[in-house]
VEXLOMI-466975 format. One record per residue: residue number from 1; residue in three letters; x, y, z of N, C-alpha, C, O, CB in turn. Coordinates in steps of 0.05 Angstrom, whole numbers, plus 32768, in hexadecimal, padded with zeros to 4 digits. Glycine has a CB too. Example, Ala and Ser with C-alpha at 12.3 -4.5 7.8 and 13.67 -1.06 7.14 Angstrom:
BEGIN
1; ALA; 8108; 7F8E; 809C; 80F6; 7FA6; 809C; 8108; 7FBE; 809C; 811D; 7FBE; 80A9; 80E2; 7FA7; 80B5
2; SER; 8101; 7FD3; 808E; 8111; 7FEB; 808F; 8102; 8001; 809D; 810C; 8017; 80A1; 811A; 7FF4; 8072
This chain:
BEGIN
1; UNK; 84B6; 78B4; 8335; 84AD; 78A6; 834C; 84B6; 78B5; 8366; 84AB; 78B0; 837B; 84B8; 7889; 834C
2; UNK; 84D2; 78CF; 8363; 84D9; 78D7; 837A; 84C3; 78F0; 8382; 84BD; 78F8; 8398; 84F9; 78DE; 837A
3; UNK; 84BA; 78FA; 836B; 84A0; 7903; 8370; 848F; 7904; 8384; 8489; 7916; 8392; 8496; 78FC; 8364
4; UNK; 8487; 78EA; 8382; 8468; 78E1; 8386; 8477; 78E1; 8398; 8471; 78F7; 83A2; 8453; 78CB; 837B
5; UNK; 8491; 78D3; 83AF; 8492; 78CE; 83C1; 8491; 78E7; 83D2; 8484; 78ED; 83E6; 84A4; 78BF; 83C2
6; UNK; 84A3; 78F3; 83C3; 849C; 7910; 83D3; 847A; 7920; 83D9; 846A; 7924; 83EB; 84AE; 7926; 83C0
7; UNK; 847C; 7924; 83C8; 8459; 7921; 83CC; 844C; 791B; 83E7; 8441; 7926; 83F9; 844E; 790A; 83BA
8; UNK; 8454; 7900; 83DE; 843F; 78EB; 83F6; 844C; 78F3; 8417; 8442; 78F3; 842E; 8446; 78BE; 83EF
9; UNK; 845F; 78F9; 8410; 846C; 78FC; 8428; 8467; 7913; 8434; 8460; 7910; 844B; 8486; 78F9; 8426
10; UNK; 8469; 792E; 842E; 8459; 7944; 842B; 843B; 7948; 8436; 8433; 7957; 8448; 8459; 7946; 8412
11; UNK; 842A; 7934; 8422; 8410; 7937; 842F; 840B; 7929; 8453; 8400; 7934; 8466; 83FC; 7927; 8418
12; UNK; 8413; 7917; 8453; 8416; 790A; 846E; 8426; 792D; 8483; 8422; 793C; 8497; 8433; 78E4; 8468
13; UNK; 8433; 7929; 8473; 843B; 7947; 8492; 8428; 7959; 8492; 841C; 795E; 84A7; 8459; 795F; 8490
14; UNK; 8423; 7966; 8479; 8411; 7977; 8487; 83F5; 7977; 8481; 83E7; 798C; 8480; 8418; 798E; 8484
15; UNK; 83EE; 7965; 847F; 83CF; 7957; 8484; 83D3; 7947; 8499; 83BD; 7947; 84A3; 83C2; 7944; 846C
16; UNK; 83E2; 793A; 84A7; 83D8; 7921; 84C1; 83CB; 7922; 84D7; 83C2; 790E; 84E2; 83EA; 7915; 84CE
17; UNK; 83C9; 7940; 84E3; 83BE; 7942; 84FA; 83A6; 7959; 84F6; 839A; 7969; 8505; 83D4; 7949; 850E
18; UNK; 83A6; 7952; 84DF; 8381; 7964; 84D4; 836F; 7960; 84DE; 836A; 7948; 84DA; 8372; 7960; 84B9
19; UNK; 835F; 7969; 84EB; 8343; 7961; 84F3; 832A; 7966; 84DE; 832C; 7970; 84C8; 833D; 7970; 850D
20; UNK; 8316; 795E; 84E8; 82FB; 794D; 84D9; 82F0; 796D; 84CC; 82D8; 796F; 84CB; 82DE; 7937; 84F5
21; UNK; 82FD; 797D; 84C6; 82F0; 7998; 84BE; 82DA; 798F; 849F; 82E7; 7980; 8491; 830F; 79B3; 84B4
22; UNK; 82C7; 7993; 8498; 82B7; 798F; 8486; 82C8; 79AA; 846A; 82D2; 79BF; 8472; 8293; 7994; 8496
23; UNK; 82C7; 79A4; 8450; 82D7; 79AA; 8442; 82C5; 79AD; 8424; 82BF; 799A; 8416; 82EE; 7998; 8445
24; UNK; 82BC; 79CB; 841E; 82AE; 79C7; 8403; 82BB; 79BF; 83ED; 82BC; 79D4; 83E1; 82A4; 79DD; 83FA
25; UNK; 82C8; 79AD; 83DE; 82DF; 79B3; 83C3; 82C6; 79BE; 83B3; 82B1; 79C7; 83BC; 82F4; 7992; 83B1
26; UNK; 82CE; 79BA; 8398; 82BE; 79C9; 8384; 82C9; 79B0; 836F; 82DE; 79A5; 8374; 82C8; 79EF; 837D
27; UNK; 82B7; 79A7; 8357; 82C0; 799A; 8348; 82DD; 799E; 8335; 82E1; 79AF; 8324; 82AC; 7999; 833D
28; UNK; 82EF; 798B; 833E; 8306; 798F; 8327; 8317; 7999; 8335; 832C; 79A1; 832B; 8301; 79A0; 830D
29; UNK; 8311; 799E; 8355; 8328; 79AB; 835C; 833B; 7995; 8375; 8335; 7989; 8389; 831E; 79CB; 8368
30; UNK; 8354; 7999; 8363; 8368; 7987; 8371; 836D; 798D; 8393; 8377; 79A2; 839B; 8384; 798A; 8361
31; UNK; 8366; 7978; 83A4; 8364; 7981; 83BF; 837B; 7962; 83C9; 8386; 7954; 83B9; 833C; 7984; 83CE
32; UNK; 837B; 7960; 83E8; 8385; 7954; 83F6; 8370; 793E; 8402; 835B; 7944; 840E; 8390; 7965; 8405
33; UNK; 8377; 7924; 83FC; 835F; 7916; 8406; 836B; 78F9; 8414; 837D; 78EC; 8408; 8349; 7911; 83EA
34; UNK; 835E; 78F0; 8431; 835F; 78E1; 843C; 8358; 78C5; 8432; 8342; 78BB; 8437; 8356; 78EA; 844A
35; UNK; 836B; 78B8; 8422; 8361; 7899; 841D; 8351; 788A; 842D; 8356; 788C; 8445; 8375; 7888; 841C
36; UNK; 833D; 7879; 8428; 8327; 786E; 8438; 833E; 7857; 8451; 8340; 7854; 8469; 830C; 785B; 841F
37; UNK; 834C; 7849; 8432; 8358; 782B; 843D; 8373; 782B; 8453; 837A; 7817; 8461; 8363; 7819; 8420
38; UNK; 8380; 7845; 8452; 83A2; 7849; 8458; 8398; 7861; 846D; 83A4; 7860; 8483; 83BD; 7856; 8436
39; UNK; 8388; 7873; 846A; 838D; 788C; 8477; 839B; 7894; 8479; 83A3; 7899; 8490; 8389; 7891; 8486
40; UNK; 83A8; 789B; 8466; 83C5; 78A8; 8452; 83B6; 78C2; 8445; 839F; 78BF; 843D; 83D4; 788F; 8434
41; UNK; 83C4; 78DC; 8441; 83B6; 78F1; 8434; 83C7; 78E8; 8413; 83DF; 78E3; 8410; 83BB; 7915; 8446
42; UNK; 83B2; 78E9; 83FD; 83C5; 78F2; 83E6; 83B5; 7907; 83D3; 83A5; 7917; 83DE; 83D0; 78D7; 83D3
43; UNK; 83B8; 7907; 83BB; 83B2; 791C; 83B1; 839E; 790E; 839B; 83A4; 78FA; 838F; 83CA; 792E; 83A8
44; UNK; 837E; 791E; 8397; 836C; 7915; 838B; 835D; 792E; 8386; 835A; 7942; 8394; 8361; 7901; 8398
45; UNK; 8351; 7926; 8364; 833D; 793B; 8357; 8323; 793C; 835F; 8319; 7926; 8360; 833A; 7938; 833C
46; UNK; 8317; 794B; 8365; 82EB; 7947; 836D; 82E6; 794C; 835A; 82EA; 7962; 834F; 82D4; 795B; 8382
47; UNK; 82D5; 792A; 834D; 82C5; 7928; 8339; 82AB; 7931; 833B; 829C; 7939; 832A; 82C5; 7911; 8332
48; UNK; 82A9; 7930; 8356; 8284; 793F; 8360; 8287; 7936; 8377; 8295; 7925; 8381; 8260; 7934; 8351
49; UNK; 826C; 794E; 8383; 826B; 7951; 839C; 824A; 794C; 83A4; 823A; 795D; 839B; 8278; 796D; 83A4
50; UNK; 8240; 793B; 83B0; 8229; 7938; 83C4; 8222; 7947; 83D5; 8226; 793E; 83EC; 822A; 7926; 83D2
51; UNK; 8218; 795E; 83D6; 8218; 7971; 83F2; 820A; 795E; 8409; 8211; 795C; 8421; 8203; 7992; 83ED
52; UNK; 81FA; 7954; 83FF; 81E2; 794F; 840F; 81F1; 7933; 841F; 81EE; 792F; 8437; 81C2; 7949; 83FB
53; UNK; 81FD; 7925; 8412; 8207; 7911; 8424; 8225; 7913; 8433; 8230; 7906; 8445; 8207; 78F9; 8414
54; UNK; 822C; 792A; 8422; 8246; 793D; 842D; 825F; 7926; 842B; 826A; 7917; 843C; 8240; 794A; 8453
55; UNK; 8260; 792A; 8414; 826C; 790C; 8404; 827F; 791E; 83E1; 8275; 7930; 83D3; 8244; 78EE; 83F6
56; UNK; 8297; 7912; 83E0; 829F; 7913; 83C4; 82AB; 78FC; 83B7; 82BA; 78EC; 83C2; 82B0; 7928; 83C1
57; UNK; 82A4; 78FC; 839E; 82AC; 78F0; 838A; 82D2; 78F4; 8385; 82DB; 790A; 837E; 8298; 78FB; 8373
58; UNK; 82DF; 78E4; 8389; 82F8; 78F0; 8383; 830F; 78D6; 8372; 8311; 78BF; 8379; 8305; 78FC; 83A4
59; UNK; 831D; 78E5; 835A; 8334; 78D2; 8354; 834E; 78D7; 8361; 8356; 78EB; 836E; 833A; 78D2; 8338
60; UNK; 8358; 78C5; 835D; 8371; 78CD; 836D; 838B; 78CD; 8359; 8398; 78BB; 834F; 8377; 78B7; 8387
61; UNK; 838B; 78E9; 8356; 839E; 78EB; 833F; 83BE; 78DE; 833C; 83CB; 78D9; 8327; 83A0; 7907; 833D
62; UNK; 83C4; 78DB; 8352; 83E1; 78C7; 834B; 83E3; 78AE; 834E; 83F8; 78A3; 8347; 83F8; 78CC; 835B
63; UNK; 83CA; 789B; 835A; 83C2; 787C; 8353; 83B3; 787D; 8341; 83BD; 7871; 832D; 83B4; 786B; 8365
64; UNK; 8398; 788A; 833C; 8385; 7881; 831E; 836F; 7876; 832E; 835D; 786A; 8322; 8395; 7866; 8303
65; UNK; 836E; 7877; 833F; 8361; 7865; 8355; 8341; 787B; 835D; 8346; 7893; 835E; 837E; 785F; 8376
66; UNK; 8324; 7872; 8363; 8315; 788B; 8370; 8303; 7879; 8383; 82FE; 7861; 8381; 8301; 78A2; 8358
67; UNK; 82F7; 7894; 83A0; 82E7; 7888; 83A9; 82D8; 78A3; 83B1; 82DC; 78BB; 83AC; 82F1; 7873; 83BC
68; UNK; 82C7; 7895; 83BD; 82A8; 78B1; 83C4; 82BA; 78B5; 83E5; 82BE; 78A1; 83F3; 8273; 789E; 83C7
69; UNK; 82C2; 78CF; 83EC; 82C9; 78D3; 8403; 82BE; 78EB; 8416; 82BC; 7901; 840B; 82E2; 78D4; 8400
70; UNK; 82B8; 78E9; 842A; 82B4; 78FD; 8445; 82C1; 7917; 8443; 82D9; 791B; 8446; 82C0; 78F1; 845F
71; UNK; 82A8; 792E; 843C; 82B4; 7942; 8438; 82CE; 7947; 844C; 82E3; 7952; 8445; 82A0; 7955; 8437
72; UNK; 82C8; 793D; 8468; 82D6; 7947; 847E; 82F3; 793C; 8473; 8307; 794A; 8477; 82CB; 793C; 849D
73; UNK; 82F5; 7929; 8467; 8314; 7918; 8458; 8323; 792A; 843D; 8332; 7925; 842A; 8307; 78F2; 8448
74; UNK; 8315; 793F; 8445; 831F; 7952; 8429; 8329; 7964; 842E; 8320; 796F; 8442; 830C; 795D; 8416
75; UNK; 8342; 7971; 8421; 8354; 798A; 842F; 8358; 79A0; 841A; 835F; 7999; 8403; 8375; 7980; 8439
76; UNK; 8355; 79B2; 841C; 8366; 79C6; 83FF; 837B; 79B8; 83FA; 8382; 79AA; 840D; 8372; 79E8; 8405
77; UNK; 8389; 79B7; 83E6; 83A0; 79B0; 83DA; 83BF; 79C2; 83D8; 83C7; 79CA; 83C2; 8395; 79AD; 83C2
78; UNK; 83D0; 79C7; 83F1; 83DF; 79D9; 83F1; 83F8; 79DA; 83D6; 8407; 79C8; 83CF; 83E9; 79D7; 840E
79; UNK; 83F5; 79FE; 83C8; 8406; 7A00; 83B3; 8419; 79F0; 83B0; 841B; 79E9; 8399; 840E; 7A14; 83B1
80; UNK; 8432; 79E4; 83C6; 8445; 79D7; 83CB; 8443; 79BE; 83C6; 8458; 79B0; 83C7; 844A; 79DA; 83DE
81; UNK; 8424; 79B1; 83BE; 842D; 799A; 83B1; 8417; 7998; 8399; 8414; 7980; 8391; 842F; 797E; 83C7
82; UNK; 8409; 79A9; 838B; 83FF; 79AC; 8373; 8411; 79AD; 835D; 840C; 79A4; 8346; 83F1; 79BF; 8373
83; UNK; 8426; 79B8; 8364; 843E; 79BA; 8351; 8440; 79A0; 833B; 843D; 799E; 8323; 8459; 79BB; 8364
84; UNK; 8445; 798E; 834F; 8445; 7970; 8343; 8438; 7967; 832E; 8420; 7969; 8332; 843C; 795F; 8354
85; UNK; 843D; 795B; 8315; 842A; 7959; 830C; 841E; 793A; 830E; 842F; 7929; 8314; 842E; 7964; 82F5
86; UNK; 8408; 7933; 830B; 83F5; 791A; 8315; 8406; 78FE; 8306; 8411; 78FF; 82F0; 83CE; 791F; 8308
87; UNK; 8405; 78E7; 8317; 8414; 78D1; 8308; 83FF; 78BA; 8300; 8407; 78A3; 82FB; 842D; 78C5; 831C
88; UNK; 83E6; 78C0; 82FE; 83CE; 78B3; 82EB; 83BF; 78C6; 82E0; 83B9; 78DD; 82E8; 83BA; 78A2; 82F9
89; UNK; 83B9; 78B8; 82CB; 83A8; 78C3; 82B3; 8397; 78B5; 82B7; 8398; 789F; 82C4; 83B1; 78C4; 8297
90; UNK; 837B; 78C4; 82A8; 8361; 78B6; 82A4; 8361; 789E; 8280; 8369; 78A4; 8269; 8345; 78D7; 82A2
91; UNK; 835D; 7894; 8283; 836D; 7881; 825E; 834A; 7878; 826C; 833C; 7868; 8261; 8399; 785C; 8259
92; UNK; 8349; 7869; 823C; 8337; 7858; 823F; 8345; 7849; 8226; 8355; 7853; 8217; 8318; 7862; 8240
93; UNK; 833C; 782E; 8225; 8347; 781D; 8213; 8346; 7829; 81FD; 833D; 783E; 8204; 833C; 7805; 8211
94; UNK; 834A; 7829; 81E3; 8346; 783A; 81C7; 833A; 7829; 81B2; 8345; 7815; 81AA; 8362; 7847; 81B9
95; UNK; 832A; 782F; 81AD; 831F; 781E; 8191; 830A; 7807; 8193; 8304; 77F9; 8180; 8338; 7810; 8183
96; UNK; 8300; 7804; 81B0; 82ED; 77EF; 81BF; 82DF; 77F6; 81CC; 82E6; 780C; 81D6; 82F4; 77DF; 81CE
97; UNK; 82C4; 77ED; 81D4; 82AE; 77F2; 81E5; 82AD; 77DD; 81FC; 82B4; 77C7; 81F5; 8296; 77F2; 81D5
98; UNK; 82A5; 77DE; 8212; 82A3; 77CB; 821E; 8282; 77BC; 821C; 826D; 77C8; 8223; 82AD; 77D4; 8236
99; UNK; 8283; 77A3; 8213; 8261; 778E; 820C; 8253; 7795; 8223; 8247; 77AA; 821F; 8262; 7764; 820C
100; UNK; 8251; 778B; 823D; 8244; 7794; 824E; 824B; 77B1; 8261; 825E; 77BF; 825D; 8244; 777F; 825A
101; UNK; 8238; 77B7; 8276; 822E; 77D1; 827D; 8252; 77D8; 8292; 8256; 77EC; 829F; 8206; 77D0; 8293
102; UNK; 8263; 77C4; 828F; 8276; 77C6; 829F; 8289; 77B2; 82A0; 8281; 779B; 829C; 826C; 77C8; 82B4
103; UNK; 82A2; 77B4; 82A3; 82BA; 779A; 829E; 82AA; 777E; 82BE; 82A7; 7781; 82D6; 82EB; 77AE; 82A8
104; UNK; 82A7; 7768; 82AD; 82AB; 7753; 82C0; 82BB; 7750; 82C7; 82D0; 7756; 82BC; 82A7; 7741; 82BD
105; UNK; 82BA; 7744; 82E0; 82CE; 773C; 82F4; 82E7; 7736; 82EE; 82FD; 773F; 82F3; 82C6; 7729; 8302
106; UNK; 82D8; 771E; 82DC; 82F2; 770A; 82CD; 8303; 7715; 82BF; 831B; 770F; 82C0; 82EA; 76F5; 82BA
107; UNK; 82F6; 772A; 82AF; 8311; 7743; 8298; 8319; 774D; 82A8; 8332; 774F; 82A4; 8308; 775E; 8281
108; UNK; 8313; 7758; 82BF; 8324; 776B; 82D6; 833C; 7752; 82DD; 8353; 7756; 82D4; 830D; 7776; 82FA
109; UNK; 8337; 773E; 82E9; 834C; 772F; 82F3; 8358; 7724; 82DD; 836E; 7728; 82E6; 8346; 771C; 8305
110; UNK; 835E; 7717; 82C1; 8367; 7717; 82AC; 8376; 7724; 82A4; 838B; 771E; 8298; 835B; 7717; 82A2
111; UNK; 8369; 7745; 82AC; 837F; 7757; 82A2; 8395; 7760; 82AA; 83A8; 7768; 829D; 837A; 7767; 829D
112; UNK; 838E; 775D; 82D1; 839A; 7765; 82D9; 83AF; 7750; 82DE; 83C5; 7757; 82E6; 838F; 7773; 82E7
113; UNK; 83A8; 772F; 82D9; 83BD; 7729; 82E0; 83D6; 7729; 82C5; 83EB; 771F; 82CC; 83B6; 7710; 82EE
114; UNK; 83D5; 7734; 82A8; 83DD; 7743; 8298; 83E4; 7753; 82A1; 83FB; 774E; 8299; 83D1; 7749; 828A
115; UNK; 83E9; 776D; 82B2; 83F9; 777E; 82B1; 840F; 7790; 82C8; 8424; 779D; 82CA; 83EB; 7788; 82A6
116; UNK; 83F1; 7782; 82D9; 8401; 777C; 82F8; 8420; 7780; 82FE; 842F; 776E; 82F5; 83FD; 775F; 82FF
117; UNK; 842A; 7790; 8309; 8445; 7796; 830A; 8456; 7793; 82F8; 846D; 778F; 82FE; 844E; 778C; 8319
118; UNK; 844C; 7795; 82D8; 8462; 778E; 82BF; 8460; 77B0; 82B6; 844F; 77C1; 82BD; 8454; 7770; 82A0
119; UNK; 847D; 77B4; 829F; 847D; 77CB; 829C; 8476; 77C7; 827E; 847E; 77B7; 826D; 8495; 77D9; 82A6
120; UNK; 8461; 77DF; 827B; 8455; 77CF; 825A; 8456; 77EE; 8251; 8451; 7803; 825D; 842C; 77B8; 8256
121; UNK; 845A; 77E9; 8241; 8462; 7803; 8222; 843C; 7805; 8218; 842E; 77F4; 820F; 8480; 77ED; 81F9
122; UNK; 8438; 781B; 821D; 8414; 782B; 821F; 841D; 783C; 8209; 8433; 7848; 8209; 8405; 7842; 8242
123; UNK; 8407; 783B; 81F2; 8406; 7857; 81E1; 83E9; 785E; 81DD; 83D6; 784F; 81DB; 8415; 7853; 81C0
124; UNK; 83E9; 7877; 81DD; 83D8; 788A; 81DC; 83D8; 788D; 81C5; 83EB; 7893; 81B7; 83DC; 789E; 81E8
125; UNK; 83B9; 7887; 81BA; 83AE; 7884; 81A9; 83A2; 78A0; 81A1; 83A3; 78A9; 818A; 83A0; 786F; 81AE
126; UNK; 8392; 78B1; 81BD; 8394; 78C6; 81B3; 8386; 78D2; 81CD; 8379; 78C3; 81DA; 8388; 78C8; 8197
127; UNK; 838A; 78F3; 81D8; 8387; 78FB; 81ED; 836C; 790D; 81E9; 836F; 7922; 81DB; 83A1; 7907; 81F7
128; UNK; 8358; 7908; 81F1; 833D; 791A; 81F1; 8342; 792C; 81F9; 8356; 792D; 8208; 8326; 7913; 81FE
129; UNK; 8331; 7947; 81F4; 8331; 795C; 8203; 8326; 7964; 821E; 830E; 796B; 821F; 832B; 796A; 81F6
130; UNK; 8337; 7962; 8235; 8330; 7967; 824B; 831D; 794A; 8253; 830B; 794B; 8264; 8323; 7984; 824C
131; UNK; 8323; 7930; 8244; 831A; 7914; 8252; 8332; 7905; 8254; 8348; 790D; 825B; 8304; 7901; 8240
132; UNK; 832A; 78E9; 824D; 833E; 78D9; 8258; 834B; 78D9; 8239; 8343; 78E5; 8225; 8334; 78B9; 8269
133; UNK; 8366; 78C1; 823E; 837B; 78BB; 8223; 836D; 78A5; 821B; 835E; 789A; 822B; 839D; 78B5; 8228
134; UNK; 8371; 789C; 8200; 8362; 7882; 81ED; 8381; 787B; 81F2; 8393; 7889; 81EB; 8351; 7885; 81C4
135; UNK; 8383; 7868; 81FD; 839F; 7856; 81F8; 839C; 7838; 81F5; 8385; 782F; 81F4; 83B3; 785A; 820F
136; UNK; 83AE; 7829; 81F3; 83B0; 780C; 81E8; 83CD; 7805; 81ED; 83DD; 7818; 81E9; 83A9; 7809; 81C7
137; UNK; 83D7; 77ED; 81F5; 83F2; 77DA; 81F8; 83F2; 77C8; 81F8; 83DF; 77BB; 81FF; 83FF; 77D9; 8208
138; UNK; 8409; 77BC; 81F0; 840F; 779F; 81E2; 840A; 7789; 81FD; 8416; 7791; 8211; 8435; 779D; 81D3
139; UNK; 8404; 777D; 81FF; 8406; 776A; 8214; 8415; 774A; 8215; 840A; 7734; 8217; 83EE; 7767; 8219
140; UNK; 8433; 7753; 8215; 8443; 773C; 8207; 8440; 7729; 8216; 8454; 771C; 8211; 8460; 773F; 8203
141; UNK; 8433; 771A; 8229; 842B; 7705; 8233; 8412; 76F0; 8222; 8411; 76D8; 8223; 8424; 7710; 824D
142; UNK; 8400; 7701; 8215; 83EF; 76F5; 8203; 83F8; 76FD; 81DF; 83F1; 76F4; 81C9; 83D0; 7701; 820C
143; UNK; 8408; 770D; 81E6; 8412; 7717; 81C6; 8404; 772D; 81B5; 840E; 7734; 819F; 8410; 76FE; 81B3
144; UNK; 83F2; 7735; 81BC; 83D9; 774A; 81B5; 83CD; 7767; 81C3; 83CC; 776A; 81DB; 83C2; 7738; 81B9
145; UNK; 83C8; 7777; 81B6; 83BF; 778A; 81C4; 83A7; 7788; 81D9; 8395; 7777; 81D5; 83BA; 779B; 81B2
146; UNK; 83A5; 779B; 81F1; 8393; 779D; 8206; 837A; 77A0; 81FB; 8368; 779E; 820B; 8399; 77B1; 8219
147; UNK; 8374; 77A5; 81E5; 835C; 77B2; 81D3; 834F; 7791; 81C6; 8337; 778A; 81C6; 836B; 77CD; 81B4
148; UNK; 8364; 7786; 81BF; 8361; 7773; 81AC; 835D; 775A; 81C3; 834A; 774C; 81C1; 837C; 7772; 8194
149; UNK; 836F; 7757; 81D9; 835F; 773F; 81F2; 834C; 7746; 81F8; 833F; 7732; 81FF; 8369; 7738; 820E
150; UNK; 833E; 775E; 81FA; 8325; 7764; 820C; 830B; 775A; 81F3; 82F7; 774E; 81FA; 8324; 778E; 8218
151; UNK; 8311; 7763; 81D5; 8307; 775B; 81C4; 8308; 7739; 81BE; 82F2; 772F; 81BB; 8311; 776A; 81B3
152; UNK; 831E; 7728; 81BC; 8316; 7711; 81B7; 8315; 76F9; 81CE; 831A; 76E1; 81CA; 8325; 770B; 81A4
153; UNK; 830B; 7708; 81EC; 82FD; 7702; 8205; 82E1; 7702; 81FF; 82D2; 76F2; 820A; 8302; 7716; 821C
154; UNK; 82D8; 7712; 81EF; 82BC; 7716; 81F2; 82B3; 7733; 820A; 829C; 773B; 820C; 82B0; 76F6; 81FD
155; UNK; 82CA; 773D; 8219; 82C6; 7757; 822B; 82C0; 7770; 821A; 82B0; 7782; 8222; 82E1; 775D; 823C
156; UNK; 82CA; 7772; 8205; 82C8; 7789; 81F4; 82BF; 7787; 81D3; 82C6; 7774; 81C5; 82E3; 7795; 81F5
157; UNK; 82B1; 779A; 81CB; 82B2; 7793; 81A5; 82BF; 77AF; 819D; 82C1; 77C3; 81AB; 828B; 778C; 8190
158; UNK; 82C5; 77AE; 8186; 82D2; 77CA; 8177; 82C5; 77D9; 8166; 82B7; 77D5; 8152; 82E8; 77C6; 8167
159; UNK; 82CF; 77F0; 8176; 82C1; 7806; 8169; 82C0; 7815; 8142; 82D2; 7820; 8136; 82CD; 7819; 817C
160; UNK; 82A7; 7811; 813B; 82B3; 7811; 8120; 82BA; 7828; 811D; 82B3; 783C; 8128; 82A3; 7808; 810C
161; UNK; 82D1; 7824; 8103; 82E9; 783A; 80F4; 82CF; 7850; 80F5; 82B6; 7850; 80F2; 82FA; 7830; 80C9
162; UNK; 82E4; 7864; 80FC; 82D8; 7883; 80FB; 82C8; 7885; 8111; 82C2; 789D; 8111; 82C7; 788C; 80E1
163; UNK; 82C0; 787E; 811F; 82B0; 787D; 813B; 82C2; 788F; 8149; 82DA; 788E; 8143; 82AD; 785E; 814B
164; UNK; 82B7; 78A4; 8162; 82C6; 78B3; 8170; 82D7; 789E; 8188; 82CE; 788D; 8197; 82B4; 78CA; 817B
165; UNK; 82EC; 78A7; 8183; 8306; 7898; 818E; 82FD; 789F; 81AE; 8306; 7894; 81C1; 832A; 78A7; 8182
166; UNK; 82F0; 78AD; 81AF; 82E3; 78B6; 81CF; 82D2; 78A3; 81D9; 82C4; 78AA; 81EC; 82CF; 78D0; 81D0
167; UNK; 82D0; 7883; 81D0; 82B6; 787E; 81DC; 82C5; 7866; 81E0; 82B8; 7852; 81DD; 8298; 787F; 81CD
168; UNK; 82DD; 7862; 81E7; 82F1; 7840; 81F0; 82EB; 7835; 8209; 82D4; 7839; 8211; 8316; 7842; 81F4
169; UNK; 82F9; 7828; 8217; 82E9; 781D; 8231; 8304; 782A; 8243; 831B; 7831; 823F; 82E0; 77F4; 8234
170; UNK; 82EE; 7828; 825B; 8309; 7842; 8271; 831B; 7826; 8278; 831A; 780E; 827A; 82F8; 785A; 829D
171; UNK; 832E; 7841; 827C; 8344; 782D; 8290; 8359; 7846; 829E; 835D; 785C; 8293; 835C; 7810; 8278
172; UNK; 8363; 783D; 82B5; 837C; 7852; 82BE; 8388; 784D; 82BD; 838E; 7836; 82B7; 8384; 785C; 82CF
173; UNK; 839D; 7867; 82C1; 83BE; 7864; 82B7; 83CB; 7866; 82D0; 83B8; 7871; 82DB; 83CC; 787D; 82A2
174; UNK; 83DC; 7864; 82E3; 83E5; 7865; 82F4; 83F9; 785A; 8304; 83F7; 7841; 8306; 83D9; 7867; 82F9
175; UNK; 8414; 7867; 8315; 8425; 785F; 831B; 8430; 784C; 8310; 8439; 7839; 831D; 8422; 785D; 832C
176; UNK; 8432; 784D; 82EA; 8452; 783A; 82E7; 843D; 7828; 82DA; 843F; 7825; 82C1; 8469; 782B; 8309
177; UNK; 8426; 781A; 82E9; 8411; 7809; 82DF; 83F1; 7808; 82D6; 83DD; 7810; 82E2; 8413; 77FC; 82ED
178; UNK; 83F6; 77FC; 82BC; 83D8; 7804; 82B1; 83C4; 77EC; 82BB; 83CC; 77D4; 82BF; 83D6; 7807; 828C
179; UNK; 83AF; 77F3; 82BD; 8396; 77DA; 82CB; 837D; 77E7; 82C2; 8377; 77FD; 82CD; 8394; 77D5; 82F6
180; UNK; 8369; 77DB; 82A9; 8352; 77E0; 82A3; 834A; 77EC; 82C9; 8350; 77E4; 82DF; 8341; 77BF; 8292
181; UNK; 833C; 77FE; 82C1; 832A; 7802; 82D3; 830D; 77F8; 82D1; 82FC; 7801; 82C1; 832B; 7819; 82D6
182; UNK; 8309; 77E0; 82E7; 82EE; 77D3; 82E7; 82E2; 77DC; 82F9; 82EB; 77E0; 8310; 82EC; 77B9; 82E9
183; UNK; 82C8; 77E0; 82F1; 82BA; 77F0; 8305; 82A8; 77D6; 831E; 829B; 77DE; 8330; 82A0; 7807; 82F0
């Protein structure tokens, strides 16, 4: 956590008085990016880039968190804080699909009020190559795994045995706390 603070602290100095310079990244490459909500700089990956609307796709590798941002809100990423390594992962539930085209509302708030500032023991079920982690955790408030509430909600069904462990429902990992990611 003294990390990230440093980090964060870091980008604010020498990103704060940046001006609106327009900024090509390239996909995948870790840059400096202006949060929409804080206008705080932290550190985020480009998932893709829009030329035409002069727009990127970006996660933000030490919340788990993404939004489509203004090229001009984008910086190279100075060596001095790449070092670091990122404090979210990309996870998806392991062993479940999600029923509809996307988590409802109601499983987002359900879950989150499940895990919401508790410190819960996550295992990795298994790490794709160059995707996200299949993971799963106990959720001692209902007594059952995150796989197994989303399943006997009706939010998720399971994937049958031998099915590629690649196809679970997303979720991020980040700062300390896990939260399905609902789109």
């Amino acid at each position: 956590m003294e990390s990230l603070r440093s980090v964060t602290v870091t980008l604010q100095k020498m990103y704060a008085g940046s001006t609106g310079t327009e900024y090509m990244p390239d996909c995948g490459e870790a840059c400096a990016v202006m949060y929409s909500q804080d206008r705080n700089w932290y550190r985020g990956v480009v998932q893709s880039v829009d030329v035409s609307q002069k727009t990127a796709m970006v996660f933000y590798m030490d919340y788990g968190n993404e939004e489509v941002v203004p090229l001009d809100r984008i910086r190279p990423l100075a060596s001095c804080v790449d070092r670091i390594p990122p404090c979210a992962v990309h996870c998806q539930v392991a062993g479940v699909t999600v029923v509809t085209g996307g988590w409802p509302e109601e499983c987002s708030v359900a879950v989150r009020q499940l895990v919401a500032g508790k410190s819960l023991a996550v295992t990795v079920v298994d790490k794709l190559d160059g995707g996200p982690w299949a993971v799963d955790m106990e959720l001692t408030a209902v007594g059952s795994k995150l796989s197994m509430f989303l399943v006997e909600n009706g939010y998720a069904t399971m994937e049958p045995r031998g099915q590629d462990i690649g196809k679970g429902a997303p979720c991020l990992l980040g700062r300390g706390v896990t939260v399905p990611k609902i789109s």
